[in-house]
DRENMAR-584551 format. One record per residue (C-alpha): x, y, z; residue number from 1; residue in one letter. Coordinates in steps of 0.001 Angstrom, whole numbers, plus 500000, padded with zeros to 6 digits. Last residue first. Example, Ala and Ser with C-alpha at 12.3 -4.5 7.8 and 13.67 -1.06 7.14 Angstrom:
BEGIN
      xx      yy      zz  lumvo  lovex
  513670  498940  507140      2      S
  512300  495500  507800      1      A
END
This chain:
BEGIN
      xx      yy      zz  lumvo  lovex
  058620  419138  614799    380      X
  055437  420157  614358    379      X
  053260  420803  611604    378      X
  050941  423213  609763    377      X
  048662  424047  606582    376      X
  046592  426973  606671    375      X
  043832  427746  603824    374      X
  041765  430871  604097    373      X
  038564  431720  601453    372      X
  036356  434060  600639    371      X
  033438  434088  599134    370      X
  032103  430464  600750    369      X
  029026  430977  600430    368      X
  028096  434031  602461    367      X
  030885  436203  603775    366      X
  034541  435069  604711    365      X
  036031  431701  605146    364      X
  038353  429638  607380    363      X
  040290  426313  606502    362      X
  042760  424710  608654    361      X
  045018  422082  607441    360      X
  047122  419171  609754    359      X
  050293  417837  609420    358      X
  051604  415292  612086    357      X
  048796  413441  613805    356      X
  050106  410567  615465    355      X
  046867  409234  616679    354      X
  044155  411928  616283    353      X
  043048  412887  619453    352      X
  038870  414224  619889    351      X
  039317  412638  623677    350      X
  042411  414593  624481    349      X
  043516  417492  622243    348      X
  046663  417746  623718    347      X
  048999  415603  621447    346      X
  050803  419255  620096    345      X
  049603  418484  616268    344      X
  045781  418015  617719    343      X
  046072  421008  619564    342      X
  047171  422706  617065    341      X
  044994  421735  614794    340      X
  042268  422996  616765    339      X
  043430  426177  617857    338      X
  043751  426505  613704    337      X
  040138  425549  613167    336      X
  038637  427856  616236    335      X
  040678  430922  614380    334      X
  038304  430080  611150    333      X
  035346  430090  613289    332      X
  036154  433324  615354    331      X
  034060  435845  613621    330      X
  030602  433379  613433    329      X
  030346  431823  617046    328      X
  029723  428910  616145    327      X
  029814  425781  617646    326      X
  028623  421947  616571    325      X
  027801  422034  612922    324      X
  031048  424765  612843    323      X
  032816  421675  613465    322      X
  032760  418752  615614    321      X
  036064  418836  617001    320      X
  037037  415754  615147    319      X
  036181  418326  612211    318      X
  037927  416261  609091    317      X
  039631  412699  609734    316      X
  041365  411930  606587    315      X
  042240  408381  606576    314      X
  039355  407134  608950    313      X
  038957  406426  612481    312      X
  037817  409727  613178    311      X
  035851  409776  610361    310      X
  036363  411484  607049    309      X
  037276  408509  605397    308      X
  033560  406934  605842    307      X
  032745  405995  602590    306      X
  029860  407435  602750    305      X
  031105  410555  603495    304      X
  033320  410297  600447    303      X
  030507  409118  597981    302      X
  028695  412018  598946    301      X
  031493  414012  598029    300      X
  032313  412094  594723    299      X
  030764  415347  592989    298      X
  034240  416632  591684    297      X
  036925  413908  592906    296      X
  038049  413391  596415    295      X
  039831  414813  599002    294      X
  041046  417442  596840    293      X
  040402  420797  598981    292      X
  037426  421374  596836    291      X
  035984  418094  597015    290      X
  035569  418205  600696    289      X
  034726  421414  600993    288      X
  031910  420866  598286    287      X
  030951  417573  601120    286      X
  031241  419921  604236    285      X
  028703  422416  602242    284      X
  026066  419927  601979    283      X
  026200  420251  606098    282      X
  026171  423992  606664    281      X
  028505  426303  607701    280      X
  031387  424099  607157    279      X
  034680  425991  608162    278      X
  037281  423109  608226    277      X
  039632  421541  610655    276      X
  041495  418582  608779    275      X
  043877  415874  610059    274      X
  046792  413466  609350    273      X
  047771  415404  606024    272      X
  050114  413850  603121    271      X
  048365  410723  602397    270      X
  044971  412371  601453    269      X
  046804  415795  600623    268      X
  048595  414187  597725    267      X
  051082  416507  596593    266      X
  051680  418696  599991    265      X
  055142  420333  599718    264      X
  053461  423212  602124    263      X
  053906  426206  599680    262      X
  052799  424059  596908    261      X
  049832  422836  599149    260      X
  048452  426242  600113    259      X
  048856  427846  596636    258      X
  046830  424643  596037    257      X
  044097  425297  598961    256      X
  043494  428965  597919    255      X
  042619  428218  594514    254      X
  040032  425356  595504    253      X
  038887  427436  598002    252      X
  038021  430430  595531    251      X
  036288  427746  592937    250      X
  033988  426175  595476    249      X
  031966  424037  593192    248      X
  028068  424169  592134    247      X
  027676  427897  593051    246      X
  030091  428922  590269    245      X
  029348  432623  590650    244      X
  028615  435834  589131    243      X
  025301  435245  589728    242      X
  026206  434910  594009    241      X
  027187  438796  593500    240      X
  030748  439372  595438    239      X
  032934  436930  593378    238      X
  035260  434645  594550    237      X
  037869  435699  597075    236      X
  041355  433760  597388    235      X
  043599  432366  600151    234      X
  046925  430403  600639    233      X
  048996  429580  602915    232      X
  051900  426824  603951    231      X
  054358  425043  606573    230      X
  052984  427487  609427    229      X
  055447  425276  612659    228      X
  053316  424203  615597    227      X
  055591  424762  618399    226      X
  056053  421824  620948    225      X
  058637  422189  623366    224      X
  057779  425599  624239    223      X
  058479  429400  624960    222      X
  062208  429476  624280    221      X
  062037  426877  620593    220      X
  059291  429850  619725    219      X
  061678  432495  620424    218      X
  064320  431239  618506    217      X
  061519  430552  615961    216      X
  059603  433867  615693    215      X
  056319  433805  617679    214      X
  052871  433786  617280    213      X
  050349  433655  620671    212      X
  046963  432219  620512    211      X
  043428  433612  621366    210      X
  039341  431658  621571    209      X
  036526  433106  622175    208      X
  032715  432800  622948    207      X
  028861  432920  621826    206      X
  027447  430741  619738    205      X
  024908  430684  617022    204      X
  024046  426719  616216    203      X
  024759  425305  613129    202      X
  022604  424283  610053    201      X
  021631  420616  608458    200      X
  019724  420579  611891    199      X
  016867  422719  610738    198      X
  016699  421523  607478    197      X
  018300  421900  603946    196      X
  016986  421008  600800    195      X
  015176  423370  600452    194      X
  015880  426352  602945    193      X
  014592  426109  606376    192      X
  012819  422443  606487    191      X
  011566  421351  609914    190      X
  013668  418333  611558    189      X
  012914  415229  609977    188      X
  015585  414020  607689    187      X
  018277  415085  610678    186      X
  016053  413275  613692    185      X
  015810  410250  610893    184      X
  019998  410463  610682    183      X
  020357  410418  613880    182      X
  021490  413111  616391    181      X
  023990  413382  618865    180      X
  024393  415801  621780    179      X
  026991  417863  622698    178      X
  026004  421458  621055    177      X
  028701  424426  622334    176      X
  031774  422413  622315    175      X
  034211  423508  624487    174      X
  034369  420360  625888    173      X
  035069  418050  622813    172      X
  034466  414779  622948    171      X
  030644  414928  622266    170      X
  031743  416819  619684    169      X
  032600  414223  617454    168      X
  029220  412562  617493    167      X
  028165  416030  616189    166      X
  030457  416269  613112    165      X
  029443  412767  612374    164      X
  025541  412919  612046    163      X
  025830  416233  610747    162      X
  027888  414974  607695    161      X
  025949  412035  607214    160      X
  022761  415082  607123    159      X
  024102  415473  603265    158      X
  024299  411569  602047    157      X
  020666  410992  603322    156      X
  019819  414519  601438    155      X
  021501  413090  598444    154      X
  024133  414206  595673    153      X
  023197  414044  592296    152      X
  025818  415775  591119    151      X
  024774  418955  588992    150      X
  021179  418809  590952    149      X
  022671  418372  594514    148      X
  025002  421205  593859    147      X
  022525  423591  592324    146      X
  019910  422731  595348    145      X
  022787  423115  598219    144      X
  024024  426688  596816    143      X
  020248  427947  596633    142      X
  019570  426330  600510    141      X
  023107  428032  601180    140      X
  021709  431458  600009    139      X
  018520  430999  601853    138      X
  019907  430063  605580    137      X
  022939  432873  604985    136      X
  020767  435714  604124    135      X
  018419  436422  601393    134      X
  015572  439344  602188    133      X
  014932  439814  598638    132      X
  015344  443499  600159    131      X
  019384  442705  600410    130      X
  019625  442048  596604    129      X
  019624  444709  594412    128      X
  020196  448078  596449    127      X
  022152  447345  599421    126      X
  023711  444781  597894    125      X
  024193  441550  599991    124      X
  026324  441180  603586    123      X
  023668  443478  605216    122      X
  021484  440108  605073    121      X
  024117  438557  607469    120      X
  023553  440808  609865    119      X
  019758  440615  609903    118      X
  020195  436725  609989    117      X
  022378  436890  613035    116      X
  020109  439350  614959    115      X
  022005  440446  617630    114      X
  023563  440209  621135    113      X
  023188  436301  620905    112      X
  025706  436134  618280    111      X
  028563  437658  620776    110      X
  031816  437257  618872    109      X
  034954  436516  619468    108      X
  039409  436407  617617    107      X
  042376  436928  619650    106      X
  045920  436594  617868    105      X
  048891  437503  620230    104      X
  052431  438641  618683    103      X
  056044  437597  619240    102      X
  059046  438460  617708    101      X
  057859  441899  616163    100      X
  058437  443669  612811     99      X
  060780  440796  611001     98      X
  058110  440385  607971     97      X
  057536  437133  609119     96      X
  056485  438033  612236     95      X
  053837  440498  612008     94      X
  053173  438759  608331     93      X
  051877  435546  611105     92      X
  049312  438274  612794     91      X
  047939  439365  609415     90      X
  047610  435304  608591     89      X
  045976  434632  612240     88      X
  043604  437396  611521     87      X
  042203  435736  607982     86      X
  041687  432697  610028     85      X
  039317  434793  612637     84      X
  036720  435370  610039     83      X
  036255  439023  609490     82      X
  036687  442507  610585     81      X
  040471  442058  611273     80      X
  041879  443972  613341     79      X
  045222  446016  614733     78      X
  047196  446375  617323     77      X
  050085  448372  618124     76      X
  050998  448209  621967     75      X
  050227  451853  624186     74      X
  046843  449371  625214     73      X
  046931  446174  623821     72      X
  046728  443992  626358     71      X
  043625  441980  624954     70      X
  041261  443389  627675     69      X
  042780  447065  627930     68      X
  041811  447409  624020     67      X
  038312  445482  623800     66      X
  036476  448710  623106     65      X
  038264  449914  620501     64      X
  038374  446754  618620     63      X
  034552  447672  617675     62      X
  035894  450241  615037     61      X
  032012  451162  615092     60      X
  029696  449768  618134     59      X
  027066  446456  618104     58      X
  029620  443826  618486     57      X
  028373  441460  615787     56      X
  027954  444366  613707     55      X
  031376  445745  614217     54      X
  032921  442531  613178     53      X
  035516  440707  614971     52      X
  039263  439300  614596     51      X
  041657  440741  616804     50      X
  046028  441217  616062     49      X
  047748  441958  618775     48      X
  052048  443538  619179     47      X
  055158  442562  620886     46      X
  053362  440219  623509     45      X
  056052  439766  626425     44      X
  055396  442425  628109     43      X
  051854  441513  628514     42      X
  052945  438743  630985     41      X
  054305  435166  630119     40      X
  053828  432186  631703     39      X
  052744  430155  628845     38      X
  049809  428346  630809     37      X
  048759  432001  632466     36      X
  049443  434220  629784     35      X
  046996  431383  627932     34      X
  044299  432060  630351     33      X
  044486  435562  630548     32      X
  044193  436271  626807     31      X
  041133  433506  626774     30      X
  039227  435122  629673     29      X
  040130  438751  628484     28      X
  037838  438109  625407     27      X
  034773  437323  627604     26      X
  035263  439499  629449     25      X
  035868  442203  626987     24      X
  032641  440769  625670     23      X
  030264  441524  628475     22      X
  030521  438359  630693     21      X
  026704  436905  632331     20      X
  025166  436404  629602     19      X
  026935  433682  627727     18      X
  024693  433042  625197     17      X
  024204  429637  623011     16      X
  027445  428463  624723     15      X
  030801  427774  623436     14      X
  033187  426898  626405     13      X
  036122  429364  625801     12      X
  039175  429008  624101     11      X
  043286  429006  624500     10      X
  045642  429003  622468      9      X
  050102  428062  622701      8      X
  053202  428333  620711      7      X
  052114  428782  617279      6      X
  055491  429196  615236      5      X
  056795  431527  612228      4      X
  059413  430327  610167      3      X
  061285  432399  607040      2      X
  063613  434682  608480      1      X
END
């Protein structure tokens, strides 16, 4: 057995801080949602997989606490302390491997409960690094200055990326941010991390967002449009940033060719309808966009200029409007697969691609890209 389906998700609004649902509300509120527009009960889940991070969630072996909300009490279940793509893989072996038939995926986090930038600085060696105070705002400013230098990429070039990912989102309502910006407000917003500013960086959101796996008989049972896993691939670059090619995302350009061989993808331009990728800030969207063969080392300026990435263009990437738009930091990755289904199924509305067929999802771990999650899927 060889085919493992999505059959349905279901998200949250994103929202700066959702303070009024503890976070096995908030979890429950996706789980319950898509029992509801399957039409399933708990019985029907063979096992759950959840995506979160104990620091995020305040408590050790955080999963604990969400147990009785994602219907996995006296079920197996186990997590994921990481980005929520990473989950959906452990939750695909589930099937694959011929354990269960069906199994939900269920990925949150809470960044308003905690310091974001004190979380991500325990990311860094404890001895070394983490008292130089860098977190993810410094890191990518160091990542953005050795890229623009090697390539001569632009700030004007850069905040394009913003520009479009937020325009996007204005059709998406779960979007957290839903207002557009220029490319002045983008040039003049205070700077965080030369070269990058204030709005070259996402929000922190809070919500969640679940899906249910199944095997294909199953899947076929469930619903008339199952979004087929045609190929995966993922690979971790190094832990120090030294040890690192900071210029070009070495680990996602790995994972996205064991991704395309699986998939049959040659030419992902003309071979994928859509993209969904992790861009945590906006120079990183171009290296993404280079890395996953788009375009040519350095051309990703060019690229945005050029105006492929658009929702009008060849390769639309983020017509949800991105991480740029909503992020709450565990579930990002599991956001850009909900997304492609959605867009594969017809449903997603307003942010529609016409005739999407094939669409990739990329998620990442830890600062910089480290590590890295590519999905490719289709229907029917």
């Amino acid at each position: 057995m060889d085919k493992v389906a999505i059959v349905g998700c279901a998200q949250t609004k994103y929202e700066a801080e959702k303070i009024d649902q503890t976070i096995s509300e908030l979890v429950f509120e996706v789980v319950k949602k898509l029992h509801n527009e399957l039409g399933i009960t708990n019985d029907d889940v063979g096992c759950v997989i959840t995506g979160s991070n104990d620091f995020n969630d305040g408590r050790t072996i955080a999963n604990m606490a969400i147990q009785d909300a994602v219907g996995s009490v006296r079920k197996s279940e186990s997590r994921v302390s990481g980005d929520g793509a990473f989950a959906f893989v452990y939750g695909a072996m589930r099937i694959l491997s011929e354990s269960y038939d069906t199994v939900m995926v269920v990925s949150h986090c809470k960044c308003s409960e905690v310091d974001q930038y004190l979380v991500n600085n325990t990311i860094f060696d404890p001895y070394y690094q983490r008292h130089l105070g860098l977190d993810q705002i410094s890191s990518a400013g160091l990542m953005a200055n050795m890229y623009m230098n090697k390539y001569g990429v632009t700030e004007d070039q850069a905040a394009r990326v913003v520009v479009k990912n937020r325009k996007n989102a204005l059709n998406n309502p779960y979007a957290h941010l839903q207002k557009e910006v220029t490319l002045k407000d983008i040039l003049n917003s205070k700077m965080m991390a030369y070269p990058l500013k204030t709005l070259d960086f996402p929000p922190f959101s809070d919500g969640a967002v679940a899906m249910l796996l199944a095997k294909e008989d199953v899947a076929k049972r469930m619903t008339d449009t199952p979004i087929w896993l045609k190929g995966y691939g993922s690979c971790t670059d190094a832990y120090y940033l030294g040890n690192r090619n900071m210029t070009d995302l070495i680990g996602l350009e790995l994972a996205a060719k064991e991704a395309y061989r699986m998939a049959g993808i040659s030419n992902p331009i003309e071979n994928l309808d859509v993209c969904e990728v992790s861009e945590n800030f906006s120079i990183h969207e171009l290296m993404i966009y280079e890395a996953l063969g788009l375009c040519e080392k350095g051309e990703g300026g060019k690229f945005i200029e050029s105006g492929e990435t658009q929702m009008n263009g060849s390769i639309p990437v983020n017509p949800s409007g991105g991480v740029l738009s909503s992020n709450p930091a565990m579930a990002n990755g599991l956001i850009r697969v909900a997304e492609i289904v959605l867009q594969l199924q017809g449903k997603a509305d307003r942010r529609q691609i016409p005739n999407a067929k094939t669409g990739l999802a990329y998620g990442m771990n830890g600062i910089c890209s480290q590590g890295n999650c590519v999905l490719i899927f289709g229907g029917d």
